[in-house]
N, CA, C and O of each residue as an XYZ file, in Angstrom:
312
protein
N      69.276     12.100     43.520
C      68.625     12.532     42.317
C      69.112     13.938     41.993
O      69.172     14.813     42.857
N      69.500     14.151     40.572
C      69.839     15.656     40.051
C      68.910     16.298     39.751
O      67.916     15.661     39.403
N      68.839     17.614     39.753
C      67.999     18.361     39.188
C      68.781     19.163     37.852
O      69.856     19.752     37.739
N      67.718     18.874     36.979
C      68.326     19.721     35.226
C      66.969     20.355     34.943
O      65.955     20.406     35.639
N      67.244     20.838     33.686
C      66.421     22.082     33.547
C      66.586     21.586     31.707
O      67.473     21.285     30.908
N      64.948     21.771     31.760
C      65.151     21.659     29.915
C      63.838     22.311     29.466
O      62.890     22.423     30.243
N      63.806     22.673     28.392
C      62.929     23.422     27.757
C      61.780     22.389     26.541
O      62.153     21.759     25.551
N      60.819     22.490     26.907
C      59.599     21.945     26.576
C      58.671     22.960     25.627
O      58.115     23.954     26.095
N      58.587     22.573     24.259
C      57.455     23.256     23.525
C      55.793     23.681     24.077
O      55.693     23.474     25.286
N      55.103     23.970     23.739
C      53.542     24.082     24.234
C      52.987     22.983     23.814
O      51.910     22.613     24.281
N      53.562     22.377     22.980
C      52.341     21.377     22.362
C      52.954     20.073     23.160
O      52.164     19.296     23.696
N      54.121     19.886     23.219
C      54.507     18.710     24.289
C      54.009     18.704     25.578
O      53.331     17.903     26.220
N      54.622     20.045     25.864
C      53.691     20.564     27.669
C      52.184     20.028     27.565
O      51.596     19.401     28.446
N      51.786     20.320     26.582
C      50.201     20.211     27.128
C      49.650     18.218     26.598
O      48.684     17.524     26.913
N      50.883     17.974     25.694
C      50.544     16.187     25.673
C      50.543     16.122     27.278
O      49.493     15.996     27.907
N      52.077     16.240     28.024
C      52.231     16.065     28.867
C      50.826     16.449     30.282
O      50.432     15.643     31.124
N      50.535     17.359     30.169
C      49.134     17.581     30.578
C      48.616     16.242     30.301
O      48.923     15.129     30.729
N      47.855     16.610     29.571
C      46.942     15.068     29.442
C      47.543     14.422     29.605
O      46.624     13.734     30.050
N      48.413     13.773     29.722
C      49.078     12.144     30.402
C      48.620     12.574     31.756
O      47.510     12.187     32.119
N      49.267     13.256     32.477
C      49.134     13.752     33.785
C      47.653     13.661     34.456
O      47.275     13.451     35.608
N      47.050     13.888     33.351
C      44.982     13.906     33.683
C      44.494     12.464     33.928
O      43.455     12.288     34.565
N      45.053     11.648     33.549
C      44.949     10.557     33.749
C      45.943      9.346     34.500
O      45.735      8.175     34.818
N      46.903     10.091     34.585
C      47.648      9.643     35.963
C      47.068      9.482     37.622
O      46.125     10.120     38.091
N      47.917      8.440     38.363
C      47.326      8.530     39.893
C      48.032      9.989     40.263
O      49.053     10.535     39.844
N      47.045     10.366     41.221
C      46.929     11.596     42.282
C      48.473     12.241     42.366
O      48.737     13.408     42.076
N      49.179     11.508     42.701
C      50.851     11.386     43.748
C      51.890     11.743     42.206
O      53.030     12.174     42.377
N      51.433     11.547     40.982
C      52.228     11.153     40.062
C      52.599     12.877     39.487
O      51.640     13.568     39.145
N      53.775     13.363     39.434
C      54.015     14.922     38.786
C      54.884     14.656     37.699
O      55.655     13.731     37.445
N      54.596     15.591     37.183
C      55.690     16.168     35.863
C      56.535     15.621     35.638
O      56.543     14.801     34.720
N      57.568     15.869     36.393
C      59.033     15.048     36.789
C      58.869     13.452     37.010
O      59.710     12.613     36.687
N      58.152     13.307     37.361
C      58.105     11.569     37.431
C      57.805     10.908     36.216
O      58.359      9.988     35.614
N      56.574     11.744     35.948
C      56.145     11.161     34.240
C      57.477     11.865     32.967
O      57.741     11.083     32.054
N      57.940     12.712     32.957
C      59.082     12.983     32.113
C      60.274     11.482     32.287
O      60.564     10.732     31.355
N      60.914     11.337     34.052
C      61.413     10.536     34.228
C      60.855      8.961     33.649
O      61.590      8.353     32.871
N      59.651      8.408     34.035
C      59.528      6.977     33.541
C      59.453      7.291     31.541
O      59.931      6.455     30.774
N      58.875      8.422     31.098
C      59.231      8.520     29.811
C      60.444      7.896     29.468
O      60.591      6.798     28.931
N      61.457      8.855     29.900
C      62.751      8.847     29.396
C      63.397      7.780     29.734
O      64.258      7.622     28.869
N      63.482      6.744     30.709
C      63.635      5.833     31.420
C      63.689      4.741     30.228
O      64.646      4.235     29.643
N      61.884      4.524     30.056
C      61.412      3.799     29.021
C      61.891      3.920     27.385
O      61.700      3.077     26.508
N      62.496      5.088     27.273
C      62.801      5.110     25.778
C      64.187      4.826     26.107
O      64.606      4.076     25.225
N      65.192      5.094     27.047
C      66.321      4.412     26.826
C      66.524      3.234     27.138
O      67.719      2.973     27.001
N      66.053      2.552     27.425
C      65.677      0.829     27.916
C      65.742      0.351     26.760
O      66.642     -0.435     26.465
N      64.131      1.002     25.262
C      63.765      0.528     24.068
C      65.260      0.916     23.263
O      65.449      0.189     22.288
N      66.015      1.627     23.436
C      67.587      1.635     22.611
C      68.302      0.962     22.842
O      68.891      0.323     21.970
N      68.495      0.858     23.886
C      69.255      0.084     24.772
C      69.116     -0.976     24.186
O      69.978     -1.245     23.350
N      67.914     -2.024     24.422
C      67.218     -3.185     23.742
C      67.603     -3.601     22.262
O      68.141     -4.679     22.014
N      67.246     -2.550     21.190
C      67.821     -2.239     19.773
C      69.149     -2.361     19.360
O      69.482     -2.778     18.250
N      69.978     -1.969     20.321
C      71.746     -1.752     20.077
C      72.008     -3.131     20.097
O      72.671     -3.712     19.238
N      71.190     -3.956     21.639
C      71.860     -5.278     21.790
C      71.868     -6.041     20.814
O      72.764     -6.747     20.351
N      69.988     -5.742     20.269
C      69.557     -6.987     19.457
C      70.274     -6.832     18.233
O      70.670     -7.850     17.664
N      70.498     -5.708     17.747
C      71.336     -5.281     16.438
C      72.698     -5.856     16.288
O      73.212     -6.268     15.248
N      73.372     -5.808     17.882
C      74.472     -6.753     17.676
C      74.660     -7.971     17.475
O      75.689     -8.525     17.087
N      73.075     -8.669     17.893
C      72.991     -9.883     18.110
C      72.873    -10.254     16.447
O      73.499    -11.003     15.697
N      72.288     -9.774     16.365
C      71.686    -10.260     14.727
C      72.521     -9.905     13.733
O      72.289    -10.076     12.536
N      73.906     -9.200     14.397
C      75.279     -9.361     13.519
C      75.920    -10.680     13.904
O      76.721    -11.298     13.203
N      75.605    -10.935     14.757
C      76.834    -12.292     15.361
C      75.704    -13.205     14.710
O      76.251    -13.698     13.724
N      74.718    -13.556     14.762
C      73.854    -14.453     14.039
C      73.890    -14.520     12.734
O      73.813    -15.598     12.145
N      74.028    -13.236     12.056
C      74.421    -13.064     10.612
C      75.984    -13.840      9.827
O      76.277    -14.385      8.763
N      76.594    -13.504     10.983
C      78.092    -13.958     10.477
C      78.401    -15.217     10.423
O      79.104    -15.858      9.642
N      77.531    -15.623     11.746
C      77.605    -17.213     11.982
C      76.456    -18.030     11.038
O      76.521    -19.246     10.857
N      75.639    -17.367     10.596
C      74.631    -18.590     10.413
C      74.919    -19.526      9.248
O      73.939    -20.171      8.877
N      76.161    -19.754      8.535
C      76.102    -21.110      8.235
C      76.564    -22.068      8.944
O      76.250    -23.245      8.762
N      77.569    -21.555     10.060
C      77.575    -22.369     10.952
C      76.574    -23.295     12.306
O      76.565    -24.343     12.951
N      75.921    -22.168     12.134
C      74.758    -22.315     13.375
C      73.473    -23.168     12.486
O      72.433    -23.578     13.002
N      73.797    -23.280     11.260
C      72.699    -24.195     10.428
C      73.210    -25.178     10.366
O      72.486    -26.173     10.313
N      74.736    -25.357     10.343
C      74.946    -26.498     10.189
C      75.084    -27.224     11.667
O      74.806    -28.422     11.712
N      75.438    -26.656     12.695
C      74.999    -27.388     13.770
C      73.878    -27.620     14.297
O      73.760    -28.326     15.298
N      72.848    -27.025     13.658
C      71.287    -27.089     13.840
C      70.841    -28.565     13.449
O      70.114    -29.318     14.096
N      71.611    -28.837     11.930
C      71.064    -30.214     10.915
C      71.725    -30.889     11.511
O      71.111    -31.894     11.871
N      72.808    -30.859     11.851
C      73.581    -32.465     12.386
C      72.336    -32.529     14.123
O      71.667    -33.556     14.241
N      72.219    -31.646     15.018
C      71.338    -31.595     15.924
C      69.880    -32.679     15.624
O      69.552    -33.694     16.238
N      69.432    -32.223     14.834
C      68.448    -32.643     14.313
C      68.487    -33.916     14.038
O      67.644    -34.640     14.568
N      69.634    -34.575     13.001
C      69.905    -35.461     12.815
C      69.785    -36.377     13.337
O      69.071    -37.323     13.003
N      70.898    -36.221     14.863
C      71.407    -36.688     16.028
C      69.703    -37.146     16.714
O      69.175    -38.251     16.586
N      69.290    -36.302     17.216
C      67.792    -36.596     18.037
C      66.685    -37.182     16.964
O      65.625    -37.693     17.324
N      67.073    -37.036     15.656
C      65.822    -38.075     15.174
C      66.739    -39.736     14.582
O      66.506    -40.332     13.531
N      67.567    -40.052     15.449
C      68.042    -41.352     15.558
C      67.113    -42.410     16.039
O      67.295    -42.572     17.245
N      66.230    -43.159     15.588
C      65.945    -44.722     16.978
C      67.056    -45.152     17.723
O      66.935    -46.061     18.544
């Protein structure tokens, strides 16, 4: 684990406080900054993929409709 150094406003510091007030016993500063930051690059992370996804879905979807209807087709045969 690295150690960095960053500068925190008063009014964040003291959100951060209160998170901390209601945290378990064992839990400090650094841990709660860490699962913060953790958690918000996960939620980008997440965004970038789905954003790509929903370009490749975009490009494709008359294709992917049309293999959807023949699908459909196919399984509502007797």
């Amino acid at each position: 684990m690295k150690t960095i150094a960053i500068t925190i406003d008063d009014e964040t510091l003291s959100l951060l406080d209160e998170l901390m007030a209601g945290a378990p016993r064992r839990r400090t500063r650094s841990a709660l900054v860490r699962a913060a930051l953790r958690e918000f690059a996960e939620r980008k992370r997440r965004r970038v993929i789905e954003a790509r996804e929903q370009e490749i879905f975009r490009r494709n979807r008359k294709q992917l409709a049309r293999e959807a209807r023949l699908l459909i087709k196919e399984q509502a045969r007797p």
